[in-house]
SEFILO-799176 format. One record per residue: y, x, z of N, C-alpha, C in turn. Coordinates in pm, whole numbers. Example, Ala and Ser with C-alpha at 12.3 -4.5 7.8 and 13.67 -1.06 7.14 Angstrom:
<n.py -569 n.px 1319 n.pz 780 ca.py -450 ca.px 1230 ca.pz 780 c.py -330 c.px 1320 c.pz 780> .
<n.py -225 n.px 1285 n.pz 708 ca.py -106 ca.px 1367 ca.pz 714 c.py 3 c.px 1290 c.pz 787> .
This chain:
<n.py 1552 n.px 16253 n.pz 173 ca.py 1657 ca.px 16153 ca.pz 185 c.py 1664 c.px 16103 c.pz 329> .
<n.py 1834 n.px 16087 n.pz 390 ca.py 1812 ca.px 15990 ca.pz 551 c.py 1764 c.px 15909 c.pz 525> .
<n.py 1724 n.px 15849 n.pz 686 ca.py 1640 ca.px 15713 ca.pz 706 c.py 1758 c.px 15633 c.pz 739> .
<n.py 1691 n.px 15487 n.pz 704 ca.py 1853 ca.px 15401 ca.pz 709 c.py 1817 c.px 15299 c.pz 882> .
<n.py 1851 n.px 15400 n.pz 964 ca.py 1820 ca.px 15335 ca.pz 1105 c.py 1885 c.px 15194 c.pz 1126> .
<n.py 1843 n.px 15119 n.pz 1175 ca.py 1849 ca.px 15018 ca.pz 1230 c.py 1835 c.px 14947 c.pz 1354> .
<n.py 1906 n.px 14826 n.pz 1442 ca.py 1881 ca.px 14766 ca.pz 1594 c.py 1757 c.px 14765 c.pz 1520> .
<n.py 1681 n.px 14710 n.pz 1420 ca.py 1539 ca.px 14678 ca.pz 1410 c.py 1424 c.px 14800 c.pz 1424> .
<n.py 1481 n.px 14900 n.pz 1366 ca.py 1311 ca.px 15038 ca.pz 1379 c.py 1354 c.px 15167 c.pz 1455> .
<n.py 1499 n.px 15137 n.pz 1529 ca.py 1528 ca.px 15254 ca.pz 1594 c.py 1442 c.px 15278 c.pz 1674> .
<n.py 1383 n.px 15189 n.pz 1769 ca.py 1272 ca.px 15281 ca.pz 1874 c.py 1148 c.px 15334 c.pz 1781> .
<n.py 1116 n.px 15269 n.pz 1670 ca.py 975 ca.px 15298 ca.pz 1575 c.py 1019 c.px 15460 c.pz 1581> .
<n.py 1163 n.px 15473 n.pz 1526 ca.py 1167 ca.px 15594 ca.pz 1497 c.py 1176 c.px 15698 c.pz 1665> .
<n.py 1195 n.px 15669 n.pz 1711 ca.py 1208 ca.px 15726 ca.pz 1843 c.py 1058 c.px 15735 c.pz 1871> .
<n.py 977 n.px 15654 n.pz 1912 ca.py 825 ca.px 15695 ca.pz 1918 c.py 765 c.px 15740 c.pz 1804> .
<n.py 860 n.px 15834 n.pz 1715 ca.py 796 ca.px 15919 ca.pz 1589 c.py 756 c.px 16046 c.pz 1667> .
<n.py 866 n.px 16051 n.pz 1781 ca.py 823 ca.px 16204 ca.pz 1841 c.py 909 c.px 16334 c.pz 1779> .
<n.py 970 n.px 16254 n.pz 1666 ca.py 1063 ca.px 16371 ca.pz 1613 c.py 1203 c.px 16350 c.pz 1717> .
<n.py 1298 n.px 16502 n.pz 1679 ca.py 1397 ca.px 16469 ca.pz 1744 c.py 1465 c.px 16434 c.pz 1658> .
<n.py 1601 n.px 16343 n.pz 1662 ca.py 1641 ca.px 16246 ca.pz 1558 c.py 1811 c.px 16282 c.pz 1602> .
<n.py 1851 n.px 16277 n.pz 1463 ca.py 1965 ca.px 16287 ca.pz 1425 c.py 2056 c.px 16146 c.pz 1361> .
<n.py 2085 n.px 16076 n.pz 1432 ca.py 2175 ca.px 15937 ca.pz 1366 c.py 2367 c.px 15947 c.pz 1349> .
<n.py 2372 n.px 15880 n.pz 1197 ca.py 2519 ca.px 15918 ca.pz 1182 c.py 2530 c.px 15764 c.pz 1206> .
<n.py 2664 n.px 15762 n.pz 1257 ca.py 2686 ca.px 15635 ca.pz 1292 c.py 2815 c.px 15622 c.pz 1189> .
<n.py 2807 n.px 15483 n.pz 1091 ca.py 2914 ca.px 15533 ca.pz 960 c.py 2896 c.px 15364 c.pz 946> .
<n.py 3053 n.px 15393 n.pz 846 ca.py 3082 ca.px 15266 ca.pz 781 c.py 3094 c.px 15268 c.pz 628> .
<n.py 3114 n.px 15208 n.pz 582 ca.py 3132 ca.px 15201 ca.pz 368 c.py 3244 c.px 15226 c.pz 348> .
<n.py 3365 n.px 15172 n.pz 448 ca.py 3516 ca.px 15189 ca.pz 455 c.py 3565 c.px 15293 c.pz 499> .
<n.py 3485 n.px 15417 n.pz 570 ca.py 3542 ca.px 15523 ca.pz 645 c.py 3578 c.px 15624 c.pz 572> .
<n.py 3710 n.px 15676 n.pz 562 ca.py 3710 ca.px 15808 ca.pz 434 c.py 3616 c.px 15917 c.pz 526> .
<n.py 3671 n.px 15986 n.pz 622 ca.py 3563 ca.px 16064 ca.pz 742 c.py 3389 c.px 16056 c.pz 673> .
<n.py 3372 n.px 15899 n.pz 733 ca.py 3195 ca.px 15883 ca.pz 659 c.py 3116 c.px 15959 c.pz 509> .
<n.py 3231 n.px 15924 n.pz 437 ca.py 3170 ca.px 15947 ca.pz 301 c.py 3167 c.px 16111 c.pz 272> .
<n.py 3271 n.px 16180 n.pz 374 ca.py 3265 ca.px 16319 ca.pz 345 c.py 3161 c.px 16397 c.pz 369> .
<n.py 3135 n.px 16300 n.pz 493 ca.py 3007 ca.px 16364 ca.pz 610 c.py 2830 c.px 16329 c.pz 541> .
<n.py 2837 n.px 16242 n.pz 497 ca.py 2754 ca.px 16203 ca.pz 381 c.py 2690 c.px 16314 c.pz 300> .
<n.py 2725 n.px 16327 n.pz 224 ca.py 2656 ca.px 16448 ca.pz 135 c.py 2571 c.px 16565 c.pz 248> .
<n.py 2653 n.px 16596 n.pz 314 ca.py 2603 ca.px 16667 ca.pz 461 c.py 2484 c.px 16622 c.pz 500> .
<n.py 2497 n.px 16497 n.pz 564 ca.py 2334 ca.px 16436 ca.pz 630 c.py 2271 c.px 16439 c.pz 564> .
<n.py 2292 n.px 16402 n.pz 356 ca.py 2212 ca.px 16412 ca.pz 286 c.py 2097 c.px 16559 c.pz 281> .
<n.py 2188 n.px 16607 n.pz 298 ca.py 2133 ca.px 16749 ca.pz 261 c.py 2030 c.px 16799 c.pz 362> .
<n.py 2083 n.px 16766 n.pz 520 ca.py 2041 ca.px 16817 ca.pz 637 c.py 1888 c.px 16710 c.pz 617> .
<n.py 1911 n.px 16598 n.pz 563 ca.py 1747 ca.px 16552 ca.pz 566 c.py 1685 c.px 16624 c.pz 485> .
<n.py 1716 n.px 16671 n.pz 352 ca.py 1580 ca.px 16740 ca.pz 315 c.py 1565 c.px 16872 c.pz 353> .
<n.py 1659 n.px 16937 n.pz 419 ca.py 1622 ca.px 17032 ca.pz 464 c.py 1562 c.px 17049 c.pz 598> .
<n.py 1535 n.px 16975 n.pz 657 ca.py 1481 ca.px 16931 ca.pz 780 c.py 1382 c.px 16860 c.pz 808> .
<n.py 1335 n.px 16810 n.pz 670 ca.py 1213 ca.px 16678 ca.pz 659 c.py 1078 c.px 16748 c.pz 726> .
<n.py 1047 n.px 16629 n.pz 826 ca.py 923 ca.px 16705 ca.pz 863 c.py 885 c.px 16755 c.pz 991> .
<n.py 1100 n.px 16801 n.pz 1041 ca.py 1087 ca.px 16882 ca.pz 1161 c.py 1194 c.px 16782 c.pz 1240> .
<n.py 1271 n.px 16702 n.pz 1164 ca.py 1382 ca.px 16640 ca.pz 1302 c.py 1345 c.px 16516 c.pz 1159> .
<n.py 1413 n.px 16397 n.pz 1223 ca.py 1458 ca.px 16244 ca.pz 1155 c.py 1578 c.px 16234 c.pz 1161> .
<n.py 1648 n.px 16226 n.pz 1027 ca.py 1779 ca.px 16268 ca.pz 967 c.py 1824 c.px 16093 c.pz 926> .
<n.py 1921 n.px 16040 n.pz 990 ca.py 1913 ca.px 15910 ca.pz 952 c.py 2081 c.px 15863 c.pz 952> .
<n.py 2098 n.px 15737 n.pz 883 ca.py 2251 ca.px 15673 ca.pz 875 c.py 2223 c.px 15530 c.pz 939> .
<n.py 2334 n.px 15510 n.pz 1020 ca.py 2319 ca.px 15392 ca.pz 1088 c.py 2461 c.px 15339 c.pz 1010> .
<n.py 2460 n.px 15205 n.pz 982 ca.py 2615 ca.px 15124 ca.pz 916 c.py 2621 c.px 15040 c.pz 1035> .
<n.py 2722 n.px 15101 n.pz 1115 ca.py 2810 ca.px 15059 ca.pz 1233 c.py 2835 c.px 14901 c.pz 1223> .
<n.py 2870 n.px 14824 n.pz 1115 ca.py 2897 ca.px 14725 ca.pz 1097 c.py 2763 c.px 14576 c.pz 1077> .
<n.py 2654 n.px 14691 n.pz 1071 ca.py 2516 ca.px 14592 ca.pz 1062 c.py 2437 c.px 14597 c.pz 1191> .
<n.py 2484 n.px 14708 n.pz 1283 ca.py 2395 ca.px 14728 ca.pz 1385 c.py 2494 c.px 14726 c.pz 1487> .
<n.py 2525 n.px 14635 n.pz 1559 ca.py 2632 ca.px 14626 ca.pz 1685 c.py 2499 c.px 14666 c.pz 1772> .
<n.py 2406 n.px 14611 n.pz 1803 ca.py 2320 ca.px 14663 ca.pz 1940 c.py 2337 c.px 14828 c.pz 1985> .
<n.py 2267 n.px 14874 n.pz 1860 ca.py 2297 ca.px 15013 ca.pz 1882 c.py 2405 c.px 15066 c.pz 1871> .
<n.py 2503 n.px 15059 n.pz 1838 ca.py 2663 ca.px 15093 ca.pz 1892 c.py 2690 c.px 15040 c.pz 2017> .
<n.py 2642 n.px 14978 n.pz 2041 ca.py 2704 ca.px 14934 ca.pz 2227 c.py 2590 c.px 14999 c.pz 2282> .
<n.py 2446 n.px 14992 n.pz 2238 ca.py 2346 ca.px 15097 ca.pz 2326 c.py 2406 c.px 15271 c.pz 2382> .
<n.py 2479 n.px 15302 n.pz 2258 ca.py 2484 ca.px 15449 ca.pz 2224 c.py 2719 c.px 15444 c.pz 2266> .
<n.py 2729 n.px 15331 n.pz 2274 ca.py 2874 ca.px 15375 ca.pz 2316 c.py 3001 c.px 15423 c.pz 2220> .
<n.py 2918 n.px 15411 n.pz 2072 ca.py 3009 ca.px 15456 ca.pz 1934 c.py 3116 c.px 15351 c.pz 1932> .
<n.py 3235 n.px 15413 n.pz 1948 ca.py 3392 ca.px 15345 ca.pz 1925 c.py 3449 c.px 15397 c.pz 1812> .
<n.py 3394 n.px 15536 n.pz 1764 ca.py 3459 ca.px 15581 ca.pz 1635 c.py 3363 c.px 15598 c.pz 1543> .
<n.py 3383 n.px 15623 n.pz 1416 ca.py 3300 ca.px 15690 ca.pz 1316 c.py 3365 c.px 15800 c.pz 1237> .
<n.py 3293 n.px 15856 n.pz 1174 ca.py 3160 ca.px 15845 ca.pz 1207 c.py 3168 c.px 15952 c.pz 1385> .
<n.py 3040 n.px 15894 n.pz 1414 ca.py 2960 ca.px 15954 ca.pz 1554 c.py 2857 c.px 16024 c.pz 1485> .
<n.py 2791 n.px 16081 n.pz 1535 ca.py 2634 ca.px 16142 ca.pz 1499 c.py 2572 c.px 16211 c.pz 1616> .
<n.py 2467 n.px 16144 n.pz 1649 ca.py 2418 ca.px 16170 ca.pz 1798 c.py 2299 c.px 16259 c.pz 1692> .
<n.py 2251 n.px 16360 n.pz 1858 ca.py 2144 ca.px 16417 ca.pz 1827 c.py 2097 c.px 16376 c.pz 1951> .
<n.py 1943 n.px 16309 n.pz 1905 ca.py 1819 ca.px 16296 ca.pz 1981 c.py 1736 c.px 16363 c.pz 2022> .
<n.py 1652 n.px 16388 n.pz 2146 ca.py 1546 ca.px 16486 ca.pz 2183 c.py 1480 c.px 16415 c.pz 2312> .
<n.py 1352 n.px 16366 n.pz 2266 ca.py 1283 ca.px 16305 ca.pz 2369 c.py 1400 c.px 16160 c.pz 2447> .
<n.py 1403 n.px 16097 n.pz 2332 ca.py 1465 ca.px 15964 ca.pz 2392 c.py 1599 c.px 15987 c.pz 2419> .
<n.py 1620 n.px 16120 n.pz 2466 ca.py 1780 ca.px 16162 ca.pz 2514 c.py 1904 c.px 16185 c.pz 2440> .
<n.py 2030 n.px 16110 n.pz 2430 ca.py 2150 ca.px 16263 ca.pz 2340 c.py 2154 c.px 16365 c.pz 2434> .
<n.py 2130 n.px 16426 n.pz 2314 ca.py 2136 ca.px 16578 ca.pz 2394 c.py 2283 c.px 16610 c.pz 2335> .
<n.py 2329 n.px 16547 n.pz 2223 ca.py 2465 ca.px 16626 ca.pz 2189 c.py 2499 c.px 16526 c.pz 2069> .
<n.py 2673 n.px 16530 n.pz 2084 ca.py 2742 ca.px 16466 ca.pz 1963 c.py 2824 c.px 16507 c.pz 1868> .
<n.py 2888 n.px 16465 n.pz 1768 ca.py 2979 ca.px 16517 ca.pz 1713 c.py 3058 c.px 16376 c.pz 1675> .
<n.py 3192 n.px 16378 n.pz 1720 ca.py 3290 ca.px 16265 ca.pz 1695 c.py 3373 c.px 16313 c.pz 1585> .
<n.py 3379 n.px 16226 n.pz 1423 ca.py 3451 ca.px 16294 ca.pz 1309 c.py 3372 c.px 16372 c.pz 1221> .
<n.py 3462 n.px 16424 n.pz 1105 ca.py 3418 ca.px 16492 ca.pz 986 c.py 3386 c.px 16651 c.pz 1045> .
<n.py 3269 n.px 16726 n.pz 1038 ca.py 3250 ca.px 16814 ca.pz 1081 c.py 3229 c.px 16963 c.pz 964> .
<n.py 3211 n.px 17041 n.pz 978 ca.py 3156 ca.px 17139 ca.pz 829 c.py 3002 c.px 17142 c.pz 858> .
<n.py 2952 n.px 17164 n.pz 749 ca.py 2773 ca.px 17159 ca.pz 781 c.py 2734 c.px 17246 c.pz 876> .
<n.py 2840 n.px 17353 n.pz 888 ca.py 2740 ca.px 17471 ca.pz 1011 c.py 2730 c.px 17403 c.pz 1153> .
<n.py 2823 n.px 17346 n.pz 1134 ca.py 2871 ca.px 17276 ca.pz 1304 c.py 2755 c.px 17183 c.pz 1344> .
<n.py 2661 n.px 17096 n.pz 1212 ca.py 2536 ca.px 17022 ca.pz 1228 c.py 2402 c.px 17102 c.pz 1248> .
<n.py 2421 n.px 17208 n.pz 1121 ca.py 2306 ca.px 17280 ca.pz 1155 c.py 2292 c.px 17340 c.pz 1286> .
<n.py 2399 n.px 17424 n.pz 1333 ca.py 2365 ca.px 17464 ca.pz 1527 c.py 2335 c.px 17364 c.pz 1585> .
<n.py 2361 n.px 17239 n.pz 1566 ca.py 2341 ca.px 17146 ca.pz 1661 c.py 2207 c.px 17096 c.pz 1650> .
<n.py 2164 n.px 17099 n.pz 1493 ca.py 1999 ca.px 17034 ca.pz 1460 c.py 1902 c.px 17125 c.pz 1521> .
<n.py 1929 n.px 17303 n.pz 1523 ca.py 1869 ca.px 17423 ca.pz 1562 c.py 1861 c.px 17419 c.pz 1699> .
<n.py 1959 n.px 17355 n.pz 1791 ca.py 1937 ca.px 17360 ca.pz 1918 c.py 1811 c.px 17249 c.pz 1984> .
<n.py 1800 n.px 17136 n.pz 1890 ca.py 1709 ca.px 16987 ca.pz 1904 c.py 1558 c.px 17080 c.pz 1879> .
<n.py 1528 n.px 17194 n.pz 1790 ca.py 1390 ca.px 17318 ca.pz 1805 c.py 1345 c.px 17353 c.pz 1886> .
């Protein structure tokens, strides 16, 4: 299952050492809910090797102004503190998986 990131344990999770995957989403977004089942999936298939997580845009303003998210959903990929890469919008799962495979 994602982790439900937060302004509160985002760095916890960042000094996990994994590379981290955050969707940046709202409850109201049609986009979000599609993309959803997706992250779902990409966490258990990934558990272990990246941190698969949902951020609710509307509870965490720090990290949306940290990270620069104006739309949702966003979904940054993390690697050593860094985005290394984004995706702005509803994407198809292959388009996440190359992107989780490149964070290896």
């Amino acid at each position: 299952m994602e982790k439900i990131i937060t302004d509160a344990n985002f760095q916890n999770e960042l000094a996990a050492g994994l590379p981290l995957v955050v969707d940046f989403s709202a409850t109201w977004c049609g986009p979000c809910r599609r993309v959803a089942p997706i992250i779902e999936e990409l966490a258990k298939e990934y558990e272990g090797r990246v941190t698969v997580g949902k951020c609710d845009v509307d509870e965490n303003e720090n990290l949306c102004a940290q990270f620069g998210v104006r739309n949702v959903p966003t979904i940054l990929f993390i690697k050593d503190g860094q985005v290394v890469d984004k995706v702005v919008g509803a994407a198809p799962k292959a388009d996440f998986v190359k992107k989780i495979e490149a964070l290896l």
